[in-house]
mmCIF entry with sequence, helices, sheets and N, C-alpha, C, O atoms, coordinates in Angstrom:
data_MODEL
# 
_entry.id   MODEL 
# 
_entity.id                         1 
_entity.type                       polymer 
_entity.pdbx_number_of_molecules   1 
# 
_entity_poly.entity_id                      1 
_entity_poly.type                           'polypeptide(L)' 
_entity_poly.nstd_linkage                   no 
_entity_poly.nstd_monomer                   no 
_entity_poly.pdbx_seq_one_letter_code       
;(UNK)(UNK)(UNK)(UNK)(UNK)(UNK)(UNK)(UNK)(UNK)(UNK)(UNK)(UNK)(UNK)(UNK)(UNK)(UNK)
(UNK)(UNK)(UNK)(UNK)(UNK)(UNK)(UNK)(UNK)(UNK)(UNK)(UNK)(UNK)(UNK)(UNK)(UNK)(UNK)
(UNK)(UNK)(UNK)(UNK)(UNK)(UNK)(UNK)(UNK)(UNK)(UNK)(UNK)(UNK)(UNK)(UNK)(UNK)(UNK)
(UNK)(UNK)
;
_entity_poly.pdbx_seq_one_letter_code_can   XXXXXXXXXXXXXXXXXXXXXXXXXXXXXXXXXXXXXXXXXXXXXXXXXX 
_entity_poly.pdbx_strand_id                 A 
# 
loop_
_entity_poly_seq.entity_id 
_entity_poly_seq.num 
_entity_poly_seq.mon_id 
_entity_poly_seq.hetero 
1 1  UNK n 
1 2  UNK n 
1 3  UNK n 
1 4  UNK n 
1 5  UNK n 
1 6  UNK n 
1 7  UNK n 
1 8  UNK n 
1 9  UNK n 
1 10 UNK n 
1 11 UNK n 
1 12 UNK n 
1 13 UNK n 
1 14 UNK n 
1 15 UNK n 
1 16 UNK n 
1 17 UNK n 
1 18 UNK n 
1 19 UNK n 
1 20 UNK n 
1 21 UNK n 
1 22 UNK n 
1 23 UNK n 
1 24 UNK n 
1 25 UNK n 
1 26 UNK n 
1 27 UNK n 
1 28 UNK n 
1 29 UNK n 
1 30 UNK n 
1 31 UNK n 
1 32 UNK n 
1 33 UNK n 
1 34 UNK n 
1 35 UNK n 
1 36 UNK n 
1 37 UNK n 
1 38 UNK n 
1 39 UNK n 
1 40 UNK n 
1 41 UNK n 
1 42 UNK n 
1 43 UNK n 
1 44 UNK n 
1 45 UNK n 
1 46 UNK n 
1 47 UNK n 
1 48 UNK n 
1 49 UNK n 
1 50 UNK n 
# 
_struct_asym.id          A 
_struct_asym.entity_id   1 
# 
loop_
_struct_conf.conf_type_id 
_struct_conf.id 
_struct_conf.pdbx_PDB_helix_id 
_struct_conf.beg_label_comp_id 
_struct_conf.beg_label_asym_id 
_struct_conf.beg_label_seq_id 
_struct_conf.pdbx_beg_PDB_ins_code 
_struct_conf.end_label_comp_id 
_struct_conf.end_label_asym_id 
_struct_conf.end_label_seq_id 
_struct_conf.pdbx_end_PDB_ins_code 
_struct_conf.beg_auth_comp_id 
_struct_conf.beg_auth_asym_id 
_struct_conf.beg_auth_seq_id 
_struct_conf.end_auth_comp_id 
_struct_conf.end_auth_asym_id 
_struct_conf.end_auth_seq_id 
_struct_conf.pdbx_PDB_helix_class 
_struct_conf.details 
_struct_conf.pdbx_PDB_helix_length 
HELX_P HELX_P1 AA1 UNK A 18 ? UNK A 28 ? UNK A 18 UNK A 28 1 ? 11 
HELX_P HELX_P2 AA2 UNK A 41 ? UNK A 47 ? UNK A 41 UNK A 47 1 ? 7  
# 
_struct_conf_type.id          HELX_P 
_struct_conf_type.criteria    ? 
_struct_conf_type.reference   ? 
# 
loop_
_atom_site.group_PDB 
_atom_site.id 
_atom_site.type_symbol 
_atom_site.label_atom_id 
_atom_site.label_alt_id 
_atom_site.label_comp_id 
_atom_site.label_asym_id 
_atom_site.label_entity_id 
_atom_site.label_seq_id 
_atom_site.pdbx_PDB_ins_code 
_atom_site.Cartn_x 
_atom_site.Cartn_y 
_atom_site.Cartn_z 
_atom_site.occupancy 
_atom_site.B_iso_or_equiv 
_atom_site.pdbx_formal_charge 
_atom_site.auth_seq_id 
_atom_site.auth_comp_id 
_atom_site.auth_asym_id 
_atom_site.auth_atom_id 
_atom_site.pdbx_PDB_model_num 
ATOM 1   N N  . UNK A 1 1  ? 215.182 -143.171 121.528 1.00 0.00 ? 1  UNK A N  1 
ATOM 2   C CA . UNK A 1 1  ? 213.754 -143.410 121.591 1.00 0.00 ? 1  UNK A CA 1 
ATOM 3   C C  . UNK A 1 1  ? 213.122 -142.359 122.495 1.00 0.00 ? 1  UNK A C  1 
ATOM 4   O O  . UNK A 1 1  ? 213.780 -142.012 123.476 1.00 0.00 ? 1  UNK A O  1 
ATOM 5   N N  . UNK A 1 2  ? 211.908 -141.802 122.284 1.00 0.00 ? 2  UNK A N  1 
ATOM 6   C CA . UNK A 1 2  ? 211.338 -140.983 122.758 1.00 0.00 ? 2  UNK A CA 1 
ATOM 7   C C  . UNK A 1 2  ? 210.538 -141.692 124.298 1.00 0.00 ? 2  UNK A C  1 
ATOM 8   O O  . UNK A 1 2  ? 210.094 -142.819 124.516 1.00 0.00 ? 2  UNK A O  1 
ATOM 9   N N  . UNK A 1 3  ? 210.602 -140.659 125.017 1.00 0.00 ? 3  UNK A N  1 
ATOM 10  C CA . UNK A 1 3  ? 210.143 -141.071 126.560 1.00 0.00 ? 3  UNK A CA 1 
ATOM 11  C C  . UNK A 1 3  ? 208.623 -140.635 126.583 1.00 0.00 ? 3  UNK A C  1 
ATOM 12  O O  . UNK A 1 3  ? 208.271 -139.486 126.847 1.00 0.00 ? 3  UNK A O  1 
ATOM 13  N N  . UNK A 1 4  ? 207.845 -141.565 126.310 1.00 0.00 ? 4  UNK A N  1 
ATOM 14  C CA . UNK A 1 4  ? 206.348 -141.070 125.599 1.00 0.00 ? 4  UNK A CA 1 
ATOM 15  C C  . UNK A 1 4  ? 205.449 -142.526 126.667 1.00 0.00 ? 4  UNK A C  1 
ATOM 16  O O  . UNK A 1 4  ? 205.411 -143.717 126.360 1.00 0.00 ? 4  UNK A O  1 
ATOM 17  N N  . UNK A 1 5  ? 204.837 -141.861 127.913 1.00 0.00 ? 5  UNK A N  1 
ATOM 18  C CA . UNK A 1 5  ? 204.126 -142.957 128.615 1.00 0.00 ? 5  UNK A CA 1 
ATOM 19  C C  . UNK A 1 5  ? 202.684 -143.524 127.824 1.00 0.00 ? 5  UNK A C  1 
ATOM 20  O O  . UNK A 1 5  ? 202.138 -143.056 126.825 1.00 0.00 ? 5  UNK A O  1 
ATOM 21  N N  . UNK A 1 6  ? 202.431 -144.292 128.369 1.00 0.00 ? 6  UNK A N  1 
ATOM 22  C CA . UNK A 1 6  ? 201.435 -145.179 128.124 1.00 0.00 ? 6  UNK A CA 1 
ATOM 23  C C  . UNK A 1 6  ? 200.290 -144.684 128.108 1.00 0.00 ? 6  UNK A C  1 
ATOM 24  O O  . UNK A 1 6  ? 199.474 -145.492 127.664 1.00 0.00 ? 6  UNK A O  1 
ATOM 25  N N  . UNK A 1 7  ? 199.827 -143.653 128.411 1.00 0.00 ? 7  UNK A N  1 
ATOM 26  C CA . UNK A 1 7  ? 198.434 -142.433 128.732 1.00 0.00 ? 7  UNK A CA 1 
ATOM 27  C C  . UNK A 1 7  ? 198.277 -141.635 127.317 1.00 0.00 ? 7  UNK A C  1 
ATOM 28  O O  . UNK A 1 7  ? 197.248 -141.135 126.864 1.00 0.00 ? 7  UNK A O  1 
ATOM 29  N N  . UNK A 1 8  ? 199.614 -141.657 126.733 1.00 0.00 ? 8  UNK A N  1 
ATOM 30  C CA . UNK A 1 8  ? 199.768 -140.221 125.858 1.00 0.00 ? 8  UNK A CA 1 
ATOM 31  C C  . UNK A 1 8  ? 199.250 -140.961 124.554 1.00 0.00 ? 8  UNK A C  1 
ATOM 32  O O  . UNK A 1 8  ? 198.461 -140.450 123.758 1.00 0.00 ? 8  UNK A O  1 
ATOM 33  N N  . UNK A 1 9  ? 199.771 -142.174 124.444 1.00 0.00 ? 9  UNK A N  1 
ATOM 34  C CA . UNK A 1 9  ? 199.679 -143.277 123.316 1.00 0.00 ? 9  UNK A CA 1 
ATOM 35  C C  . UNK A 1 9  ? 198.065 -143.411 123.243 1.00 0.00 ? 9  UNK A C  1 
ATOM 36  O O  . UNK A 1 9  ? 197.348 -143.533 124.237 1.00 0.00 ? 9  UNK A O  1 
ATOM 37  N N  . UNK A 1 10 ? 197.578 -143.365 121.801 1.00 0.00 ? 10 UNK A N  1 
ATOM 38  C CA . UNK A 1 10 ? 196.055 -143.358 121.347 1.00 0.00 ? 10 UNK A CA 1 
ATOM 39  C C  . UNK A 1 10 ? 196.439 -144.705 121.030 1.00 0.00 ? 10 UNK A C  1 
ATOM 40  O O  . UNK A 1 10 ? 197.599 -144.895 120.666 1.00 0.00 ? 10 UNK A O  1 
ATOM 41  N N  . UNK A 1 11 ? 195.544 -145.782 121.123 1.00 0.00 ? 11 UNK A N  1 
ATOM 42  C CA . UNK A 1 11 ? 195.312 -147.073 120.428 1.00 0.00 ? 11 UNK A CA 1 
ATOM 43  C C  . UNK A 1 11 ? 194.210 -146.804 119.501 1.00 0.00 ? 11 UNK A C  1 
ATOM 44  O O  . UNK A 1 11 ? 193.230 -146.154 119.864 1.00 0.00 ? 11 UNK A O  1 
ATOM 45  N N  . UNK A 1 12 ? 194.364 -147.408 117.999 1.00 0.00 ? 12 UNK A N  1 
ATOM 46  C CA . UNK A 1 12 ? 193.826 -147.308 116.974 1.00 0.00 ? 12 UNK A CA 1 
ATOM 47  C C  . UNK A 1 12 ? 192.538 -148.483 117.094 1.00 0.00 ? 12 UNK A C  1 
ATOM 48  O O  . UNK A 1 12 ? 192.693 -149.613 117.558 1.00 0.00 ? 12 UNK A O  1 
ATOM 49  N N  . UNK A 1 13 ? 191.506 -148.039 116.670 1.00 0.00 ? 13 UNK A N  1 
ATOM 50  C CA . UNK A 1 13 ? 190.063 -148.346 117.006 1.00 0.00 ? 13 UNK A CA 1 
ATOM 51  C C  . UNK A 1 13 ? 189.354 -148.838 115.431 1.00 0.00 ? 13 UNK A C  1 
ATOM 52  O O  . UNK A 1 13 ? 189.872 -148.142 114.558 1.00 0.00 ? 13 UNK A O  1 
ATOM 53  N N  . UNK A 1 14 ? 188.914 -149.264 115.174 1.00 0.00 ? 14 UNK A N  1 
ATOM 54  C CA . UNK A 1 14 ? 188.569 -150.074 113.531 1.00 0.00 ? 14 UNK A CA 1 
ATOM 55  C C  . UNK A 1 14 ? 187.120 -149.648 113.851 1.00 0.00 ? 14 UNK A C  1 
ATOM 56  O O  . UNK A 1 14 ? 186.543 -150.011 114.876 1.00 0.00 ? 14 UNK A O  1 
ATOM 57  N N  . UNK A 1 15 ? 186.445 -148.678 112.697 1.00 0.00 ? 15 UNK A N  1 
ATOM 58  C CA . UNK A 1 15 ? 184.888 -148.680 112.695 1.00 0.00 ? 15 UNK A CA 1 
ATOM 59  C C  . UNK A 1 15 ? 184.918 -148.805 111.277 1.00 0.00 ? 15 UNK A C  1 
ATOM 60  O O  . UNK A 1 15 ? 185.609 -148.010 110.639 1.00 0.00 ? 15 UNK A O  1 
ATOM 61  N N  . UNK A 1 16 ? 184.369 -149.552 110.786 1.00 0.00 ? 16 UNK A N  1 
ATOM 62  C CA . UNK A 1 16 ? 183.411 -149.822 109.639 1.00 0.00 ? 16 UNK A CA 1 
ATOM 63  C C  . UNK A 1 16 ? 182.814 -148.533 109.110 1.00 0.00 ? 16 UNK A C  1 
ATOM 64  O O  . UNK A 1 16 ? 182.583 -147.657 109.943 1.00 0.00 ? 16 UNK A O  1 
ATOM 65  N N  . UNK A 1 17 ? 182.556 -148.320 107.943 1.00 0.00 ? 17 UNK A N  1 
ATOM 66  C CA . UNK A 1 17 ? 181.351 -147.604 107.213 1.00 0.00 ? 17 UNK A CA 1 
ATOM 67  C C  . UNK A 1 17 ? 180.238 -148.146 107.694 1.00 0.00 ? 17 UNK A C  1 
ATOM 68  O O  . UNK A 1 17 ? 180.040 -149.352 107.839 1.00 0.00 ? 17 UNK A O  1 
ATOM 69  N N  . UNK A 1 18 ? 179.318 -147.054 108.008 1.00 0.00 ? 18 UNK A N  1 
ATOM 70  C CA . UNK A 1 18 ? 177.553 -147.912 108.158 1.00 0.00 ? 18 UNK A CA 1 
ATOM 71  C C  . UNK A 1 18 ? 177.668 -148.466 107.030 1.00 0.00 ? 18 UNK A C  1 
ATOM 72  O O  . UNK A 1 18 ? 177.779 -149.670 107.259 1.00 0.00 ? 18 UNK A O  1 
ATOM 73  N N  . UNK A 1 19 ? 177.723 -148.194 105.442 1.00 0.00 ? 19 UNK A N  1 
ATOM 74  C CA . UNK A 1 19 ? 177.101 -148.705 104.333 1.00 0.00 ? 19 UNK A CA 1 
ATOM 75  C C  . UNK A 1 19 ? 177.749 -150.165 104.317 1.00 0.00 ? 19 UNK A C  1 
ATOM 76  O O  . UNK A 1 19 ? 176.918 -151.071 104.371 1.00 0.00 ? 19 UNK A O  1 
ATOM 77  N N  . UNK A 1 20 ? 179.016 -150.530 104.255 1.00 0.00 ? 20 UNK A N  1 
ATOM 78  C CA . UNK A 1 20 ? 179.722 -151.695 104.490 1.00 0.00 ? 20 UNK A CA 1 
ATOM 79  C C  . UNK A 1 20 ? 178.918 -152.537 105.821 1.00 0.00 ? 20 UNK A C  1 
ATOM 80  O O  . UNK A 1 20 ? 178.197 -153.535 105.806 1.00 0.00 ? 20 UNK A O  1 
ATOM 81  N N  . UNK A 1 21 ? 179.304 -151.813 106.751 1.00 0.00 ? 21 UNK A N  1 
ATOM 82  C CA . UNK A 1 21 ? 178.267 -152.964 108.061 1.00 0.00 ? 21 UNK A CA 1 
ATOM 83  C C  . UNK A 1 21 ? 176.909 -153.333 107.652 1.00 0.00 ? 21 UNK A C  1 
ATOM 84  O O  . UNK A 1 21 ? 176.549 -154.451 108.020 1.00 0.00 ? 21 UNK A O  1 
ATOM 85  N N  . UNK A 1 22 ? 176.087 -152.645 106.978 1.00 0.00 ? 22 UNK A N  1 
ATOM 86  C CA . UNK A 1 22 ? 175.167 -153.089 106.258 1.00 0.00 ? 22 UNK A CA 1 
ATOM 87  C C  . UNK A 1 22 ? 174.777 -153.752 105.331 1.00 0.00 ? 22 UNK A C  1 
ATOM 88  O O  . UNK A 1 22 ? 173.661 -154.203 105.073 1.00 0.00 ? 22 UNK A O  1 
ATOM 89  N N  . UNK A 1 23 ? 176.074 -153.830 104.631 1.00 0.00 ? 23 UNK A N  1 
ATOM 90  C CA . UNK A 1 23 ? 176.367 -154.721 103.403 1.00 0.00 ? 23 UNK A CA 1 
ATOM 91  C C  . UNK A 1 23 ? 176.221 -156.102 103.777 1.00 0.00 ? 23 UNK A C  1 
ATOM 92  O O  . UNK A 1 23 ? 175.454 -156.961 103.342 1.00 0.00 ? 23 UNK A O  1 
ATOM 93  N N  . UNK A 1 24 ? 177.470 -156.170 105.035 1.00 0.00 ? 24 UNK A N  1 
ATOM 94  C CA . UNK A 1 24 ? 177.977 -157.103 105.736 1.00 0.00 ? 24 UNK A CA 1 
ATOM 95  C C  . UNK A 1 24 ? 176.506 -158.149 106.004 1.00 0.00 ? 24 UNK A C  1 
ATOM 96  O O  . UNK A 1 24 ? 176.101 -159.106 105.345 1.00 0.00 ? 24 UNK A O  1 
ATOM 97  N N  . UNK A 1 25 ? 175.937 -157.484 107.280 1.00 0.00 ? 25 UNK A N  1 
ATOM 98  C CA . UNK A 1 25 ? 175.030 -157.893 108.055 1.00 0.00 ? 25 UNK A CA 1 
ATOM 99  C C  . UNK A 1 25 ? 174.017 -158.675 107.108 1.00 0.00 ? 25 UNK A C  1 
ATOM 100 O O  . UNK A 1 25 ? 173.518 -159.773 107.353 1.00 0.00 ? 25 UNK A O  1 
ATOM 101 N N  . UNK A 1 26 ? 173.779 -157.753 105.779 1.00 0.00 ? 26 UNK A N  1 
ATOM 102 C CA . UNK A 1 26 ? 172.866 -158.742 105.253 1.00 0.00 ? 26 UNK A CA 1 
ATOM 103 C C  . UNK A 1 26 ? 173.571 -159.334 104.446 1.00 0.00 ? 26 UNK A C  1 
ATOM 104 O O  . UNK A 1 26 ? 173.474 -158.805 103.339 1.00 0.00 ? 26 UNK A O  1 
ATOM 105 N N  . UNK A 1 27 ? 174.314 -160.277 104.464 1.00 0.00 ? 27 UNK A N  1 
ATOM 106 C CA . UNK A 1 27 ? 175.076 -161.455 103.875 1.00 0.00 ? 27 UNK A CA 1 
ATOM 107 C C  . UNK A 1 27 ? 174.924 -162.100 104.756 1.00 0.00 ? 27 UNK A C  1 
ATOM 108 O O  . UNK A 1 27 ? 174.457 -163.204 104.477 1.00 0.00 ? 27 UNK A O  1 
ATOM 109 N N  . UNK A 1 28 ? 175.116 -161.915 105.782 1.00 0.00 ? 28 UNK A N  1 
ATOM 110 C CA . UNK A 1 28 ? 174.438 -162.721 107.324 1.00 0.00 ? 28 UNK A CA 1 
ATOM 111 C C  . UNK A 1 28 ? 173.074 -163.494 107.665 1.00 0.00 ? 28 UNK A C  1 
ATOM 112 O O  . UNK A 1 28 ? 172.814 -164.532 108.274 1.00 0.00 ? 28 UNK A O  1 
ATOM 113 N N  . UNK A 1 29 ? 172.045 -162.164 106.751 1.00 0.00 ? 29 UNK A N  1 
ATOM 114 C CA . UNK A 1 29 ? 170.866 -162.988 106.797 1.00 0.00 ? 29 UNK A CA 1 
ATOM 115 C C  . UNK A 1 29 ? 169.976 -161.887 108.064 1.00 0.00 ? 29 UNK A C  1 
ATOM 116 O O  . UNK A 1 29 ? 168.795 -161.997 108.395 1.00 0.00 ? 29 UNK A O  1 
ATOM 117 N N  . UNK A 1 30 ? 170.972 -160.879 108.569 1.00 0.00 ? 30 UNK A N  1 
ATOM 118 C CA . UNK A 1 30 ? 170.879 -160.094 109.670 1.00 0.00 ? 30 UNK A CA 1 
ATOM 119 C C  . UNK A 1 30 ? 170.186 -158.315 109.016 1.00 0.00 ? 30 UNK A C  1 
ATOM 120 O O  . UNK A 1 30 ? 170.313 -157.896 107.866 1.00 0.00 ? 30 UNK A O  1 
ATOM 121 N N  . UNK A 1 31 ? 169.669 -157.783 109.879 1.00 0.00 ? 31 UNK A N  1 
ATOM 122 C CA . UNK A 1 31 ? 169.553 -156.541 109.392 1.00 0.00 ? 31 UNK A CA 1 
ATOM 123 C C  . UNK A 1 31 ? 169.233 -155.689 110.599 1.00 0.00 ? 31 UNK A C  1 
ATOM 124 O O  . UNK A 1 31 ? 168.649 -156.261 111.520 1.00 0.00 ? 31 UNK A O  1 
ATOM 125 N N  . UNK A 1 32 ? 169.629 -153.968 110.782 1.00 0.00 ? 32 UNK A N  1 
ATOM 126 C CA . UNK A 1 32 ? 169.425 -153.016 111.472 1.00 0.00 ? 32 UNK A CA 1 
ATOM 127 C C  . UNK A 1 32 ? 168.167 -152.928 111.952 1.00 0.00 ? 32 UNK A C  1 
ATOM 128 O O  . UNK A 1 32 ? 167.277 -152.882 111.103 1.00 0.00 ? 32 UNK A O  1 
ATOM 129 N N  . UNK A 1 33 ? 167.787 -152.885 113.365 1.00 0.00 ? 33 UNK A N  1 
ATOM 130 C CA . UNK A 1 33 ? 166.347 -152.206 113.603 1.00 0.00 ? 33 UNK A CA 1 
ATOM 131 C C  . UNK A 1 33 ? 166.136 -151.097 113.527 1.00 0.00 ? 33 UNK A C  1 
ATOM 132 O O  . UNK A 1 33 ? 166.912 -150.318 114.081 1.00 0.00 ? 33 UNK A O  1 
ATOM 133 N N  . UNK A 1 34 ? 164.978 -150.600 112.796 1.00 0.00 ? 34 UNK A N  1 
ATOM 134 C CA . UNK A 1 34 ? 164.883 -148.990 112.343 1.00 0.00 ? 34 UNK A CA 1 
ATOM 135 C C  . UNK A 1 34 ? 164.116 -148.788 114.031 1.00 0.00 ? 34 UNK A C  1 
ATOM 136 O O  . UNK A 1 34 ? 163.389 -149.480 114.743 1.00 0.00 ? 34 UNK A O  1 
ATOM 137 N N  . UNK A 1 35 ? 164.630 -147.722 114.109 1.00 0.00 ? 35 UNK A N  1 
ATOM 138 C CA . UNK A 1 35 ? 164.102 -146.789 115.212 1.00 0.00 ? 35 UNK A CA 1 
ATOM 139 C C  . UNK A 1 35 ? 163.216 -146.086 115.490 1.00 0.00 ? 35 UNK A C  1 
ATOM 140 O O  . UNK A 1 35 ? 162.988 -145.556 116.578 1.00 0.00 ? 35 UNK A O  1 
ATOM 141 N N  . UNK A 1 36 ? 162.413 -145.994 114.153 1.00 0.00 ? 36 UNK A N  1 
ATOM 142 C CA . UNK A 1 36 ? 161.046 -145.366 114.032 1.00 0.00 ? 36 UNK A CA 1 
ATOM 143 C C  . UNK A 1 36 ? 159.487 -146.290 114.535 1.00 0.00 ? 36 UNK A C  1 
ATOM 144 O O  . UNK A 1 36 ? 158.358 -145.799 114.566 1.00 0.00 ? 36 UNK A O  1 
ATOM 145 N N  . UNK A 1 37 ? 159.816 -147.524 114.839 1.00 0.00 ? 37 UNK A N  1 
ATOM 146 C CA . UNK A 1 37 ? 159.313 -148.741 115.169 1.00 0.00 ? 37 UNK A CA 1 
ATOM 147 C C  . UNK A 1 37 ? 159.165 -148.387 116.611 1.00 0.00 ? 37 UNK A C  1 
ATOM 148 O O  . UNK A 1 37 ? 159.532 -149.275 117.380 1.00 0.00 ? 37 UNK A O  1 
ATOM 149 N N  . UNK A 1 38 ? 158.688 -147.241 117.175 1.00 0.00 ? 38 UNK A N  1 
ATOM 150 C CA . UNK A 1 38 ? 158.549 -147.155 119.004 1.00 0.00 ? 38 UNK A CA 1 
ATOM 151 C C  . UNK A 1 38 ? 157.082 -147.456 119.612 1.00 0.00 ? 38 UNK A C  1 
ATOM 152 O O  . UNK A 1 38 ? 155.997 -146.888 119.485 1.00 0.00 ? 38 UNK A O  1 
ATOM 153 N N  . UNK A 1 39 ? 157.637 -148.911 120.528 1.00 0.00 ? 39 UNK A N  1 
ATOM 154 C CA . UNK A 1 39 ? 156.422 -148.954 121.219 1.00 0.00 ? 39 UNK A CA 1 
ATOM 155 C C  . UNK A 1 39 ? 156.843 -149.069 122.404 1.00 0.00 ? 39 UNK A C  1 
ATOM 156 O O  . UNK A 1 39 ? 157.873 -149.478 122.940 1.00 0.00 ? 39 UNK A O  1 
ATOM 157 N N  . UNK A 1 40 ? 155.276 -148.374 122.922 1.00 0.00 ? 40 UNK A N  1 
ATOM 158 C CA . UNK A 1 40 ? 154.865 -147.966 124.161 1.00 0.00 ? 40 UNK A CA 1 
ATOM 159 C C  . UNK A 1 40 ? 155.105 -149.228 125.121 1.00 0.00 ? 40 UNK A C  1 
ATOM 160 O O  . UNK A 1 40 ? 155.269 -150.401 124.788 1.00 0.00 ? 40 UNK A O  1 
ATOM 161 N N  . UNK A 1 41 ? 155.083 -148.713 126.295 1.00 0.00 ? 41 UNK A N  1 
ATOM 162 C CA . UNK A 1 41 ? 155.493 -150.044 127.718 1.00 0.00 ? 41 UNK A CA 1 
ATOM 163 C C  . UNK A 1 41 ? 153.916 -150.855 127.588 1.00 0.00 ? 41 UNK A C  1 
ATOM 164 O O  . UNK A 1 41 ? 153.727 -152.071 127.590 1.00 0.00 ? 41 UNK A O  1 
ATOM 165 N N  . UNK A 1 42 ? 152.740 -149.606 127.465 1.00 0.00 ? 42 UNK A N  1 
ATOM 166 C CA . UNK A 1 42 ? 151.931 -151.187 127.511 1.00 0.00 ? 42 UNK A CA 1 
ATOM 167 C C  . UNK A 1 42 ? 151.849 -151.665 126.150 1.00 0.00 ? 42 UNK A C  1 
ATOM 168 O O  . UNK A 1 42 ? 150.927 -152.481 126.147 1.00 0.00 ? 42 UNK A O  1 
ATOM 169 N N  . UNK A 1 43 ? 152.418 -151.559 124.819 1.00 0.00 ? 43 UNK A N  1 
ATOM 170 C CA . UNK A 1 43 ? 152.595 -152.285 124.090 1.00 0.00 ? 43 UNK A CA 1 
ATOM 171 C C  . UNK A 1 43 ? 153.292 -153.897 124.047 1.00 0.00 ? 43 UNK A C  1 
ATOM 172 O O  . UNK A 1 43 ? 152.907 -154.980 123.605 1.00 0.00 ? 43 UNK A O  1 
ATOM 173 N N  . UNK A 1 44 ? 154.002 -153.616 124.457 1.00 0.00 ? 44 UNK A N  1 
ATOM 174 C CA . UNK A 1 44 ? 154.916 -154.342 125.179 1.00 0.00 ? 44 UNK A CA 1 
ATOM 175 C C  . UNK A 1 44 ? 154.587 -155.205 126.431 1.00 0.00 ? 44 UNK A C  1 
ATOM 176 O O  . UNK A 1 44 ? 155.134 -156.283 126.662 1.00 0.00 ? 44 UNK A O  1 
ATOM 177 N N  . UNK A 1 45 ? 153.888 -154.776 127.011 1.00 0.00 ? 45 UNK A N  1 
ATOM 178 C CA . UNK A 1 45 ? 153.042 -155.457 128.075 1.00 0.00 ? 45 UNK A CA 1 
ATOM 179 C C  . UNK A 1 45 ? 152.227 -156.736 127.690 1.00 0.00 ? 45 UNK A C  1 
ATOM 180 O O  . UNK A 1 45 ? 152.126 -157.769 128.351 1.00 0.00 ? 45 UNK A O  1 
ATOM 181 N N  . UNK A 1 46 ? 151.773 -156.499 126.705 1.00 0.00 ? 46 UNK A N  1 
ATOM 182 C CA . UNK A 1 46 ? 150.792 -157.022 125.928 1.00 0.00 ? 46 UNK A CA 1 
ATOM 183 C C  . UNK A 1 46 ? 151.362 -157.969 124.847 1.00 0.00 ? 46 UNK A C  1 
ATOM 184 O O  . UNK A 1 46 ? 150.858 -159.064 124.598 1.00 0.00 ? 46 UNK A O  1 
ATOM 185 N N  . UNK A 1 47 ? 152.485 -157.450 124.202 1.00 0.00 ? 47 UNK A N  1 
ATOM 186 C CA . UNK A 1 47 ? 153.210 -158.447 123.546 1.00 0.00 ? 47 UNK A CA 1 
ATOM 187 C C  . UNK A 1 47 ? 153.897 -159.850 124.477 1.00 0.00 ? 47 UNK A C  1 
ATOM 188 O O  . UNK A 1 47 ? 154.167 -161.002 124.140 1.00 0.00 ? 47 UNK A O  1 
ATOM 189 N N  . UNK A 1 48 ? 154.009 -159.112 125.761 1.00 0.00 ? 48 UNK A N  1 
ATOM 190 C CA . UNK A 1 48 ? 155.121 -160.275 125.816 1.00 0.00 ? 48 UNK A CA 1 
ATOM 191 C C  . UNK A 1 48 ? 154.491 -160.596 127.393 1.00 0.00 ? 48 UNK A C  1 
ATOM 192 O O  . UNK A 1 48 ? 155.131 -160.790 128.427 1.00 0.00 ? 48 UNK A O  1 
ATOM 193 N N  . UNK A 1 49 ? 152.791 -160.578 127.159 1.00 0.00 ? 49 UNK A N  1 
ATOM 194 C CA . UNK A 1 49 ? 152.251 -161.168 128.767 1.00 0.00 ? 49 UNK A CA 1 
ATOM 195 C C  . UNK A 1 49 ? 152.504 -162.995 128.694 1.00 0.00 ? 49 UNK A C  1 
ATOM 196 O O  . UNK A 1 49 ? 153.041 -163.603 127.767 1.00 0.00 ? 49 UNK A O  1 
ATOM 197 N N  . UNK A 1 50 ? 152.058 -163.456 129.692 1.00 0.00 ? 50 UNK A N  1 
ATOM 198 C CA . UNK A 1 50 ? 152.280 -164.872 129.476 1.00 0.00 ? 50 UNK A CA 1 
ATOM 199 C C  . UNK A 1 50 ? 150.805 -164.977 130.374 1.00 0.00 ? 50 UNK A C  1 
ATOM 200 O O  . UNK A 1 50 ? 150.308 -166.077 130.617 1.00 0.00 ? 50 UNK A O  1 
# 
């Protein structure tokens, strides 16, 4: 057996396709926030005064 420490070893990481996670999500009932949607702090101010 090879003398191979614990640093050298990559652990394998699972990412999805966006198109699949998207698939997914809306079977959920869920969907991505588009990012083009930017509001300002006093937007926001204003949305969420009490």
């Amino acid at each position: 057996m090879a003398n191979v420490s614990n640093s050298k070893r990559q652990k394998a990481t699972f990412t999805p396709s966006l198109k699949n996670f998207k698939t997914s999500l809306g079977y959920e009932g869920m969907t991505i926030n588009k990012k083009s949607n930017v509001q300002t702090i006093e937007d926001l101010k204003r949305k969420y005064a009490r």
